[in-house]
Backbone atoms as SQL, in Angstrom:
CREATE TABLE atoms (id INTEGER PRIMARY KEY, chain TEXT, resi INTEGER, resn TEXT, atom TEXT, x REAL, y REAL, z REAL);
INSERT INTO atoms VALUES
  (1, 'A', 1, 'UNK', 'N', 4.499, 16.217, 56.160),
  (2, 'A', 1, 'UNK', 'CA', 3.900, 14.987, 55.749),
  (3, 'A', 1, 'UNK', 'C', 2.522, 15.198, 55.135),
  (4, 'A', 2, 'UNK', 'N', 2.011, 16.436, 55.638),
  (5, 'A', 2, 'UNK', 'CA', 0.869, 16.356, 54.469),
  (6, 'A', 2, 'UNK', 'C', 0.436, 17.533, 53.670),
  (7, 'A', 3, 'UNK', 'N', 1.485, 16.816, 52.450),
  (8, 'A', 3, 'UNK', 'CA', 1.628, 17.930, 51.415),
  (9, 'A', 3, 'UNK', 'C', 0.568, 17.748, 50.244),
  (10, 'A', 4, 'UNK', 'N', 0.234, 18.689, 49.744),
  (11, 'A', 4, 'UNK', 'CA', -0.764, 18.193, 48.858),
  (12, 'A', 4, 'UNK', 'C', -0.390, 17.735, 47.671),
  (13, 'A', 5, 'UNK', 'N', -1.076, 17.319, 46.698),
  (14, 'A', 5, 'UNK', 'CA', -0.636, 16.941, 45.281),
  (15, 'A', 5, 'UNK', 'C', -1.280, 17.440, 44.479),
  (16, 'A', 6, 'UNK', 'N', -0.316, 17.890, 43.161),
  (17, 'A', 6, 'UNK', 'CA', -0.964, 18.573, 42.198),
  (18, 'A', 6, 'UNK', 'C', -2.049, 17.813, 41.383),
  (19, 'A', 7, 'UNK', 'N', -3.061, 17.605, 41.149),
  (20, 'A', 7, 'UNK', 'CA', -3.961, 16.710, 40.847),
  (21, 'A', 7, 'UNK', 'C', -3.600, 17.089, 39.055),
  (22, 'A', 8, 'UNK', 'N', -2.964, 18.006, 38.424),
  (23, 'A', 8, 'UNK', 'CA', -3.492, 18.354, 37.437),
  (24, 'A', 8, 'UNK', 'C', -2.531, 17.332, 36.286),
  (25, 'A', 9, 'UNK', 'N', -0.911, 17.222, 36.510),
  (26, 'A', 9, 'UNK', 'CA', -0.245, 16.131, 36.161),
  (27, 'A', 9, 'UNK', 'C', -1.187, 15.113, 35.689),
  (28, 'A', 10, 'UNK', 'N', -1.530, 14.718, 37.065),
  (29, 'A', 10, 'UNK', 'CA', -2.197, 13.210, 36.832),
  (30, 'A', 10, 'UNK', 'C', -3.380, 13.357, 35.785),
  (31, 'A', 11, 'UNK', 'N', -4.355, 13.952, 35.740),
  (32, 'A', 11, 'UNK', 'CA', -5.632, 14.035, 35.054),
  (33, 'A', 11, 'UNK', 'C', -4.694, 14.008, 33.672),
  (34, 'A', 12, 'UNK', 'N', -3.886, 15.013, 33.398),
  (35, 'A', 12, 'UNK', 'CA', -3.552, 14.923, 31.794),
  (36, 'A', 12, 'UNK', 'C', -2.802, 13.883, 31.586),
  (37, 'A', 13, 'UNK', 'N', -2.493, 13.085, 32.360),
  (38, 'A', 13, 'UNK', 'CA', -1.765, 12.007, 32.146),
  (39, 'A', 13, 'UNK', 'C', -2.718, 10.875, 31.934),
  (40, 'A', 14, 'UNK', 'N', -3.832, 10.731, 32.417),
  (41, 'A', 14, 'UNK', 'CA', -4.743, 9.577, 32.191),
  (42, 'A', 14, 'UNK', 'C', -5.350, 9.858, 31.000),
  (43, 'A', 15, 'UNK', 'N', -5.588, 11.001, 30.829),
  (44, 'A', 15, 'UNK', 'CA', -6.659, 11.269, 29.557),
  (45, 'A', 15, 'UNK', 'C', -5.608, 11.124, 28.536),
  (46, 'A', 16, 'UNK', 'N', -4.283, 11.521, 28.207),
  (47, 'A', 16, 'UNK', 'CA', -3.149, 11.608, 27.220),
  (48, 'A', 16, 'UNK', 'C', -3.078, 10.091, 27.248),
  (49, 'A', 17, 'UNK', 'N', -3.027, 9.361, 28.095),
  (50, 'A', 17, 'UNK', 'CA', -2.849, 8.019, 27.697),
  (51, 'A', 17, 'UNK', 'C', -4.110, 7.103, 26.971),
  (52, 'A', 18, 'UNK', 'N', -5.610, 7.406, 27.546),
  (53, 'A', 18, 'UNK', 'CA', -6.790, 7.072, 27.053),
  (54, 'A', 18, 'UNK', 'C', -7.127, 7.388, 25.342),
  (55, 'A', 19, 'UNK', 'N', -6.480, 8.781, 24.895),
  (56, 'A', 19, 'UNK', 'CA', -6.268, 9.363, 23.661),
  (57, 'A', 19, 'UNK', 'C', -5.614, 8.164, 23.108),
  (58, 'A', 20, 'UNK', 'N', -4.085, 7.952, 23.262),
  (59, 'A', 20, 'UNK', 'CA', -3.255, 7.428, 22.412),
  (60, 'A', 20, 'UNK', 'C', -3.733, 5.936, 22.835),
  (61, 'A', 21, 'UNK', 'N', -4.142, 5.652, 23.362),
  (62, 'A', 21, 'UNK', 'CA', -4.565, 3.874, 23.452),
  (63, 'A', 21, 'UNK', 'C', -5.952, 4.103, 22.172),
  (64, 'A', 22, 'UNK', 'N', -6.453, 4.974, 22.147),
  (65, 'A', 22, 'UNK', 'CA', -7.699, 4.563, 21.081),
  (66, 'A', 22, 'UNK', 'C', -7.102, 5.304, 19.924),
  (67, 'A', 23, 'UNK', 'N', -6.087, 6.032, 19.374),
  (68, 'A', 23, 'UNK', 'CA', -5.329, 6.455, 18.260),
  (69, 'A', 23, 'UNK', 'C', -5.158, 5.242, 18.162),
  (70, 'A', 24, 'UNK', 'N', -3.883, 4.591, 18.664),
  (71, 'A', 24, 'UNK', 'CA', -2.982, 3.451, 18.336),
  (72, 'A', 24, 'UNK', 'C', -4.389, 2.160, 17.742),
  (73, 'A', 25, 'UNK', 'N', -5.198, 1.762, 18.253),
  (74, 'A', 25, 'UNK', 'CA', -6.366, 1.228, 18.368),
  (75, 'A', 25, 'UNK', 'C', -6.863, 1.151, 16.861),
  (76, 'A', 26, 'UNK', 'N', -7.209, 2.590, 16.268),
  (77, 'A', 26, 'UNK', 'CA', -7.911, 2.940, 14.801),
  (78, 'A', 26, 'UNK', 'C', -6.821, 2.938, 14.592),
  (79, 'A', 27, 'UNK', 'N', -5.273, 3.685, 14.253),
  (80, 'A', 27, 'UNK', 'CA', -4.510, 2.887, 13.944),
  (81, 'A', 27, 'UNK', 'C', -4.714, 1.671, 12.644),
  (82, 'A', 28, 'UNK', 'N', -4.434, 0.660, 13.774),
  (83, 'A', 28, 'UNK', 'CA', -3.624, -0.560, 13.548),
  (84, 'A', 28, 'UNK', 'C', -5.544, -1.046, 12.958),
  (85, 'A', 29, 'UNK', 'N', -6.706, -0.301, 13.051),
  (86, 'A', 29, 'UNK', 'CA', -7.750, -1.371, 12.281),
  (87, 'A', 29, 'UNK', 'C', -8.693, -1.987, 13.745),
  (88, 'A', 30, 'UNK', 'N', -8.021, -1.949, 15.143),
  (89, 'A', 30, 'UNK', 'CA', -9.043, -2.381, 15.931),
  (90, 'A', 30, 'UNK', 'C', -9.863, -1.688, 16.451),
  (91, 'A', 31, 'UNK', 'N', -10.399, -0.802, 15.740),
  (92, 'A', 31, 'UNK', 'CA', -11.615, 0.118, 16.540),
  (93, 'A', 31, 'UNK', 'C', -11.905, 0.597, 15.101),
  (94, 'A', 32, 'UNK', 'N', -13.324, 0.599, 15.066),
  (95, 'A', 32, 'UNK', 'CA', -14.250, 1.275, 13.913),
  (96, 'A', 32, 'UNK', 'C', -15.104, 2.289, 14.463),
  (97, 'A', 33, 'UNK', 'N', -15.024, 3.667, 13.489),
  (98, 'A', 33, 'UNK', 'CA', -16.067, 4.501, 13.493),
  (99, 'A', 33, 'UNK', 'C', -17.103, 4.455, 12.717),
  (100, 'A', 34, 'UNK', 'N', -18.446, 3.472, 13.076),
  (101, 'A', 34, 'UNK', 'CA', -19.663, 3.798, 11.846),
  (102, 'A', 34, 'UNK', 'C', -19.523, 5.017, 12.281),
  (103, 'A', 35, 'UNK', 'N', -20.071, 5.140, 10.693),
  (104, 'A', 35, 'UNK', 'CA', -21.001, 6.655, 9.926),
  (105, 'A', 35, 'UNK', 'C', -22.123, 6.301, 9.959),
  (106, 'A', 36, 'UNK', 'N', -23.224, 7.173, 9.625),
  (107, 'A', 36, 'UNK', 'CA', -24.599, 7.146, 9.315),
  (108, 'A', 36, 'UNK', 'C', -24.701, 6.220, 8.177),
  (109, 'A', 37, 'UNK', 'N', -23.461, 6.409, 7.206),
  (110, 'A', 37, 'UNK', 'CA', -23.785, 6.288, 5.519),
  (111, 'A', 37, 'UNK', 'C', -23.006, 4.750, 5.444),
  (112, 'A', 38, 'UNK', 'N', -22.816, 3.888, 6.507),
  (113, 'A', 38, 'UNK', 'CA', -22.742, 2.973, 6.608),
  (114, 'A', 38, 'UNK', 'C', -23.597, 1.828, 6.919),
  (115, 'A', 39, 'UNK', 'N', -24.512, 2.222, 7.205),
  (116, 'A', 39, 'UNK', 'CA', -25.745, 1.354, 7.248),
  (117, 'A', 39, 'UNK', 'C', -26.890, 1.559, 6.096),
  (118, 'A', 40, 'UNK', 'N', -26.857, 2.438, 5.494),
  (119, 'A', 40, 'UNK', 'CA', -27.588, 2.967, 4.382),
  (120, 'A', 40, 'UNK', 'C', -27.415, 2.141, 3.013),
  (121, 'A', 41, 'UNK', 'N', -28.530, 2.142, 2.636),
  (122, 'A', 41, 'UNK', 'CA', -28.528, 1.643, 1.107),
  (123, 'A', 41, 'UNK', 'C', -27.453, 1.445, -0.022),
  (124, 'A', 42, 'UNK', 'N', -26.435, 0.747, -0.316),
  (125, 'A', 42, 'UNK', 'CA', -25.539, 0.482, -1.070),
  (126, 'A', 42, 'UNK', 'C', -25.729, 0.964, -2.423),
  (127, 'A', 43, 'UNK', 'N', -26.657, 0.248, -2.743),
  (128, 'A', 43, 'UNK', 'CA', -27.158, 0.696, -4.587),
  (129, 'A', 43, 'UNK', 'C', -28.594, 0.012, -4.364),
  (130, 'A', 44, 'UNK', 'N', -29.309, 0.520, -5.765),
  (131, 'A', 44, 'UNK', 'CA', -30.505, 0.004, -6.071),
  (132, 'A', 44, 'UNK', 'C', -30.268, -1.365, -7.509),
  (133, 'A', 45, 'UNK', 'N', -31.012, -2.562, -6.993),
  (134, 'A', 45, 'UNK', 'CA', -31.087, -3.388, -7.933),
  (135, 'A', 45, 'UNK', 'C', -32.264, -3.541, -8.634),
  (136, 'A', 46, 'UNK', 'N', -32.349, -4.063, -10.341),
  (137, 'A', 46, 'UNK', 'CA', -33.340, -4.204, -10.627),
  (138, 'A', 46, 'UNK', 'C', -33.385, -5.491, -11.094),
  (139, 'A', 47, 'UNK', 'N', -34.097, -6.483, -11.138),
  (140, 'A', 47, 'UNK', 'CA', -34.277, -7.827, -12.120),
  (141, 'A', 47, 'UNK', 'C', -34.584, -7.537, -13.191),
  (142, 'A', 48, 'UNK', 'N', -34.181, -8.264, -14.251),
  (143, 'A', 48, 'UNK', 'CA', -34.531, -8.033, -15.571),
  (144, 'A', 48, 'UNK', 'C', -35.174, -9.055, -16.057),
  (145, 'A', 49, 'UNK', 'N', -36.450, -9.377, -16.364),
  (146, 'A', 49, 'UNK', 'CA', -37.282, -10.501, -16.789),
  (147, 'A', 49, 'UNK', 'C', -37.132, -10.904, -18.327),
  (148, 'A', 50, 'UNK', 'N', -36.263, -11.818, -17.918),
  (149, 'A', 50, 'UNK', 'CA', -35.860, -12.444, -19.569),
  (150, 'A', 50, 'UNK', 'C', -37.264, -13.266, -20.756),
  (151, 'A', 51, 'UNK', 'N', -37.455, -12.614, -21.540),
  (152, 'A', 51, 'UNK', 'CA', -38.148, -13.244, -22.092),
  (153, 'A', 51, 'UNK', 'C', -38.208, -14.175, -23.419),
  (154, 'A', 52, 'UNK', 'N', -38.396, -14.864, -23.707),
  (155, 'A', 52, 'UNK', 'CA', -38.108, -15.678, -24.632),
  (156, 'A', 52, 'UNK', 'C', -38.428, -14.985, -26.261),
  (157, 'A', 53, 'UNK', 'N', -37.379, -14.792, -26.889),
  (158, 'A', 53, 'UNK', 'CA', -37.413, -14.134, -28.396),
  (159, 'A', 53, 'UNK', 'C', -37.718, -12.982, -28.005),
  (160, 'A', 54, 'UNK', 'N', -37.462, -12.258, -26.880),
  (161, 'A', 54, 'UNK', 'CA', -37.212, -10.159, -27.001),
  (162, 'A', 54, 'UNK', 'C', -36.291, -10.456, -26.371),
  (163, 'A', 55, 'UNK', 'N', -34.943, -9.176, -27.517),
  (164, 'A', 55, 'UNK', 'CA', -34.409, -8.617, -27.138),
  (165, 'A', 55, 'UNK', 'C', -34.116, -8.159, -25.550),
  (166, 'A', 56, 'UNK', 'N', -32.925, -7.730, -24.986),
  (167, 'A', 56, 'UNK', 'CA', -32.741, -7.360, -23.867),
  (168, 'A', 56, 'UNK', 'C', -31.336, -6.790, -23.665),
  (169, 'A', 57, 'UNK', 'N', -31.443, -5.025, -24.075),
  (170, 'A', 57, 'UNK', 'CA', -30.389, -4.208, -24.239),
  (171, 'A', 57, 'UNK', 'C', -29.836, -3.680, -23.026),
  (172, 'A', 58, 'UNK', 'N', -28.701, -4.088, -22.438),
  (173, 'A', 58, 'UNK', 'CA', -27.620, -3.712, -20.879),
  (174, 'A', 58, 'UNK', 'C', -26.399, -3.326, -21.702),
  (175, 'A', 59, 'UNK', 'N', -26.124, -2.345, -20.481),
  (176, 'A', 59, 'UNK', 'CA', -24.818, -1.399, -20.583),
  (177, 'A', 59, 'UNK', 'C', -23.293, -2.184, -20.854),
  (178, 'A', 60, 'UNK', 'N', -22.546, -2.293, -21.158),
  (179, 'A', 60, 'UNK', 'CA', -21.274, -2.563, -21.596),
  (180, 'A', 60, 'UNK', 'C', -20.533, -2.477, -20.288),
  (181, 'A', 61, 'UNK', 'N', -20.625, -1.394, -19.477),
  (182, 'A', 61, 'UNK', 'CA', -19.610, -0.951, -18.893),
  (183, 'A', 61, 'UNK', 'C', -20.716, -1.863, -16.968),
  (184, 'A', 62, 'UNK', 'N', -19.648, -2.435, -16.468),
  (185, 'A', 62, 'UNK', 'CA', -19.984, -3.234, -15.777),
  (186, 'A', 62, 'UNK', 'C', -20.540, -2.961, -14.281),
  (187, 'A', 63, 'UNK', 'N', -20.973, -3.114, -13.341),
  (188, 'A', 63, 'UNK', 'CA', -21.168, -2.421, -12.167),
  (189, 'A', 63, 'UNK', 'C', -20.507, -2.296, -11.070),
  (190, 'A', 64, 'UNK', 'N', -20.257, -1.710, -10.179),
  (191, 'A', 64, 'UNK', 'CA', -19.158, -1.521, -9.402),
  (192, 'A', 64, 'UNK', 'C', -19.434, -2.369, -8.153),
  (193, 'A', 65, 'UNK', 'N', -20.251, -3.376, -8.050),
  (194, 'A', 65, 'UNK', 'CA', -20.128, -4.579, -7.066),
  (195, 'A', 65, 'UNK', 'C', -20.256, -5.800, -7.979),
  (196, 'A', 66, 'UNK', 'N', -19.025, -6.634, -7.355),
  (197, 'A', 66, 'UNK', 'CA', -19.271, -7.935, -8.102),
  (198, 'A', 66, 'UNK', 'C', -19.818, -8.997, -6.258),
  (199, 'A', 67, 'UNK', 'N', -20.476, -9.992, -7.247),
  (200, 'A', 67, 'UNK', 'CA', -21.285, -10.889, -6.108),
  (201, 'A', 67, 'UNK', 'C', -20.711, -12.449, -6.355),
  (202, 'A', 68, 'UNK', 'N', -20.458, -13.003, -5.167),
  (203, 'A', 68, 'UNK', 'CA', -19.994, -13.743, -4.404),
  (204, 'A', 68, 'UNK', 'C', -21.298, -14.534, -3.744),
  (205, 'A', 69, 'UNK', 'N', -21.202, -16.149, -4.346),
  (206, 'A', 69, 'UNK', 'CA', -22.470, -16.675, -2.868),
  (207, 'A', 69, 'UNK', 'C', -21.879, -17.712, -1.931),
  (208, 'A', 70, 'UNK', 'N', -22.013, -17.452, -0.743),
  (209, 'A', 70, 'UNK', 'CA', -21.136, -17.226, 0.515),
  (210, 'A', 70, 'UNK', 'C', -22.228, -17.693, 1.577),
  (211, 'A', 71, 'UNK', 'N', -22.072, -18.836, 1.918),
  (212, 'A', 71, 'UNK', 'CA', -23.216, -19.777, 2.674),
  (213, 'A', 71, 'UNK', 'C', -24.462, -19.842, 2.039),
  (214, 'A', 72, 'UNK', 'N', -24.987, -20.032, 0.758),
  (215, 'A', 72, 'UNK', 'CA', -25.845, -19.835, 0.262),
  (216, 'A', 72, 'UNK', 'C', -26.925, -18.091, -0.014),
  (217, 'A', 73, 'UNK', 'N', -25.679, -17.356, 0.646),
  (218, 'A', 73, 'UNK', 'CA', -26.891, -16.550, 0.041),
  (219, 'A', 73, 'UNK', 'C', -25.613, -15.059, -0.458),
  (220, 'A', 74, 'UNK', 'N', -26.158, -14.358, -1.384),
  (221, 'A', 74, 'UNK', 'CA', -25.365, -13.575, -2.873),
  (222, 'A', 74, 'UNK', 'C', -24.797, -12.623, -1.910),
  (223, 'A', 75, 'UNK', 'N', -23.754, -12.211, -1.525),
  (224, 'A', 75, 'UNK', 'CA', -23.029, -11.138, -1.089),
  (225, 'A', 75, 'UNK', 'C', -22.804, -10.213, -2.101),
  (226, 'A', 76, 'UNK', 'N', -22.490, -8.740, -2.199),
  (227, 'A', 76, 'UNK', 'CA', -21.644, -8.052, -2.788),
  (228, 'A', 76, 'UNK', 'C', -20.764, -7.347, -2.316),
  (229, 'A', 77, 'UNK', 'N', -19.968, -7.356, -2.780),
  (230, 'A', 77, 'UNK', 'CA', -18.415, -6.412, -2.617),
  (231, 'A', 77, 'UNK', 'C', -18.195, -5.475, -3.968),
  (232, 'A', 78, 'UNK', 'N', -17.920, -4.408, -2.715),
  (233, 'A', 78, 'UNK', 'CA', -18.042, -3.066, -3.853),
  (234, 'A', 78, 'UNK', 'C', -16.350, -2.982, -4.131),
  (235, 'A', 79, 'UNK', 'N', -16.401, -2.844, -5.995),
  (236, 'A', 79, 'UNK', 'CA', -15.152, -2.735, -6.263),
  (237, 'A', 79, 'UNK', 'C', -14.321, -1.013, -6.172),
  (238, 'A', 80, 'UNK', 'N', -14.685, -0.527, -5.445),
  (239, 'A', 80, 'UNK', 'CA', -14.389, 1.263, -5.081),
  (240, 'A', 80, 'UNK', 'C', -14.219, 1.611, -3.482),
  (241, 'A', 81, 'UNK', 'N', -14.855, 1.160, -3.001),
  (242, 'A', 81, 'UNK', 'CA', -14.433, 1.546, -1.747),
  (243, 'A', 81, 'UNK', 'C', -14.439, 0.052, -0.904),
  (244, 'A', 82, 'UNK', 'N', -12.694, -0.292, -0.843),
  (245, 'A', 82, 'UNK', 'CA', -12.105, -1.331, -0.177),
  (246, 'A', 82, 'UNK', 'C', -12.964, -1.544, 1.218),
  (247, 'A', 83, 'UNK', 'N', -13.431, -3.190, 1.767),
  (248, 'A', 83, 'UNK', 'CA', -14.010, -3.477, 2.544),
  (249, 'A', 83, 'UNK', 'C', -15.278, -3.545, 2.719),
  (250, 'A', 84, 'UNK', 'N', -16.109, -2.526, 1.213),
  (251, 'A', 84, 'UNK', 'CA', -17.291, -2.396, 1.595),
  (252, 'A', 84, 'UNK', 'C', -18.187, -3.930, 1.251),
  (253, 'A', 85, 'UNK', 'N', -18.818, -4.188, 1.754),
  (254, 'A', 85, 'UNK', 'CA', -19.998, -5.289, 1.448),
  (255, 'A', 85, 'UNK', 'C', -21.413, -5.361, 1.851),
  (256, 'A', 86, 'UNK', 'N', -21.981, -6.031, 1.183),
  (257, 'A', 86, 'UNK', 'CA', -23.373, -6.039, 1.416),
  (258, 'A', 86, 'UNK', 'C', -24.226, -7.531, 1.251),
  (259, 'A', 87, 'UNK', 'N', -25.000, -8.022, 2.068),
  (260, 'A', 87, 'UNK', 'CA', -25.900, -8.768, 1.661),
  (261, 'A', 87, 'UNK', 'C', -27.257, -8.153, 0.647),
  (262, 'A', 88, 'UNK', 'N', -27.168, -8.907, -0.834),
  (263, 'A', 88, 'UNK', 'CA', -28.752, -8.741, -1.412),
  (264, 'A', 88, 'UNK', 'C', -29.591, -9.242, -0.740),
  (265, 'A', 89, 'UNK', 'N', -30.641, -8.201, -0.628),
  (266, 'A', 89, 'UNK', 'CA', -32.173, -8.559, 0.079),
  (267, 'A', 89, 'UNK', 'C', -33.083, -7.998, -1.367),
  (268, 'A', 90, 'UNK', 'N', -33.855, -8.336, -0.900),
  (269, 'A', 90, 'UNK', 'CA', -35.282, -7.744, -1.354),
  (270, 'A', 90, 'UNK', 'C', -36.317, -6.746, -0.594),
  (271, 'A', 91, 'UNK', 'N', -37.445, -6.078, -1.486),
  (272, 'A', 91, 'UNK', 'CA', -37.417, -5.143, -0.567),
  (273, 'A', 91, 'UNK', 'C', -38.202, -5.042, 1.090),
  (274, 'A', 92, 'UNK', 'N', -38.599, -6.412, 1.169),
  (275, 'A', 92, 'UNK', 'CA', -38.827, -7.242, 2.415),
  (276, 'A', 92, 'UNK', 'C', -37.751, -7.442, 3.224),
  (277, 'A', 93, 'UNK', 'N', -36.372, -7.401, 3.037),
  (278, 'A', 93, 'UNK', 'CA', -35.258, -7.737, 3.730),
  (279, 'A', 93, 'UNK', 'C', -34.994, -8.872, 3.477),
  (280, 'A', 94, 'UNK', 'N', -35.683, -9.708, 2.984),
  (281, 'A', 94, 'UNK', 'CA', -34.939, -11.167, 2.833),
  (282, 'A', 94, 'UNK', 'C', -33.836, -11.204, 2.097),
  (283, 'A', 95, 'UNK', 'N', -33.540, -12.307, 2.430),
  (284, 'A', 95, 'UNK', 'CA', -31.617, -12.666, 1.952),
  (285, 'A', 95, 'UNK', 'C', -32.067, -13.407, 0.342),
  (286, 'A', 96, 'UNK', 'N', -31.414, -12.952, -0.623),
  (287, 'A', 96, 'UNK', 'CA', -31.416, -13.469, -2.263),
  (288, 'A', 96, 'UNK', 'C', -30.151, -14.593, -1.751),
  (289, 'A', 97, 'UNK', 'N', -30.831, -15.870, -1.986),
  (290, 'A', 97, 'UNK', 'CA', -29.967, -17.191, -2.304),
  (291, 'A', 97, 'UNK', 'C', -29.311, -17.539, -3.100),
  (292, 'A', 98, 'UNK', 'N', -28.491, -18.071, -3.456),
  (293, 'A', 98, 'UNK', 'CA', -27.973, -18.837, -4.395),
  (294, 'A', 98, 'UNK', 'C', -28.665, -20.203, -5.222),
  (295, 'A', 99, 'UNK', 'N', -28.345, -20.296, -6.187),
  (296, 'A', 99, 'UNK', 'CA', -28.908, -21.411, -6.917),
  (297, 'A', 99, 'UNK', 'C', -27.514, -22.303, -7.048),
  (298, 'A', 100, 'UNK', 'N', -28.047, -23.371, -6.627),
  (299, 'A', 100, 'UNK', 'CA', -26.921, -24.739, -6.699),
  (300, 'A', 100, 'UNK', 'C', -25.635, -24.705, -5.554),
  (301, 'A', 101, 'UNK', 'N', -26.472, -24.072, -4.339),
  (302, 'A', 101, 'UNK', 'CA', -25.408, -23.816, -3.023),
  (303, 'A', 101, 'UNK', 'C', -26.237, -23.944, -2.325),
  (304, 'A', 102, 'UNK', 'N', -25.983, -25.070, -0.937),
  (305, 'A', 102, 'UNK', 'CA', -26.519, -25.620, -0.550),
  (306, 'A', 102, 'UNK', 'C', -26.948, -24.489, 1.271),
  (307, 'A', 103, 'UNK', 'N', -28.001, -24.367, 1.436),
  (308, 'A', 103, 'UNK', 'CA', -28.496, -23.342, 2.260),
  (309, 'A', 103, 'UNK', 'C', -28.270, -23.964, 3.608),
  (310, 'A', 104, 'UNK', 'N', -27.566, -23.183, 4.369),
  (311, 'A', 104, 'UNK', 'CA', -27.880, -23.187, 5.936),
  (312, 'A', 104, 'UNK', 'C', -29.045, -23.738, 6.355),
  (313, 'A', 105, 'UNK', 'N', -28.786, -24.606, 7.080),
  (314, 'A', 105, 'UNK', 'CA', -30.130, -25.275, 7.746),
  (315, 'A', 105, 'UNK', 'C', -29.739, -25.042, 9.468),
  (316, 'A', 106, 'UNK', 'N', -31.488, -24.692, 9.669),
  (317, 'A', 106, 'UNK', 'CA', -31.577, -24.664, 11.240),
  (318, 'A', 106, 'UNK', 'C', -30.947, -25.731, 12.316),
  (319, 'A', 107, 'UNK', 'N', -30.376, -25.236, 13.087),
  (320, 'A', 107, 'UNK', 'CA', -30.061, -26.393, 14.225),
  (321, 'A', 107, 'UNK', 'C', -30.901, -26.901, 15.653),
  (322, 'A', 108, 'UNK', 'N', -31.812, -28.124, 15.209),
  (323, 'A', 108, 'UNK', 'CA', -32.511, -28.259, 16.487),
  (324, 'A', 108, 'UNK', 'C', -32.034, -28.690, 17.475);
C-alpha cells in the first residue's frame, strides 16, 4: 500500500499540456507576442505648408498607410503588414483630429 509514484509521467504531462494550450492559443489569434518593434515608431510624417501661388511638387507613387478618422481623431493602417495601425500624434504625443468629425467629449 505504499508504493511510490513515478512523479516524472506527471510533470511531462502538465507541462505537455501547458505547451499545447498556449500553441493552440497563438494558433487560433488568442494570445499575442509583442516585439520590441511593435511599439516603435511606424513612419515619420511631414506637413506640407501650402502656400498660395507656389508650386508644391509630391511623389506619384502613394504611401503605404492610408488614414481613416475614427472617433475624431486620424488613424493609420499600414497597407503591408496586415493588422498594423497607428494613431497620428505629434511630436508631443497628441492625437491629430479630424476636421468635420465630431470629437469625444469628457464624461462628467
Amino acid at each position: 500500500m505504499s508504493e511510490e509514484r513515478n512523479a516524472i509521467p506527471l510533470i511531462l504531462t502538465g507541462l505537455g499540456s501547458v505547451l499545447g494550450t498556449i500553441a493552440v492559443l497563438w494558433y487560433y489569434g488568442y494570445l499575442h507576442f509583442a516585439k520590441p518593434e511593435d511599439a516603435l515608431l511606424l513612419a515619420d510624417f511631414t506637413m506640407l505648408k501650402s502656400v498660395p501661388g507656389e508650386q508644391m511638387k509630391l511623389s506619384l507613387e502613394p504611401a503605404k498607410q492610408v488614414a481613416h478618422c475614427i472617433d475624431g481623431v486620424v488613424v493609420l493602417f499600414d497597407t503591408e503588414q496586415k493588422g498594423l495601425t497607428g494613431v497620428l500624434v505629434d511630436n508631443r504625443k497628441h492625437a491629430v483630429r479630424c476636421a468635420g468629425q465630431e470629437t469625444p467629449q469628457q464624461i462628467k
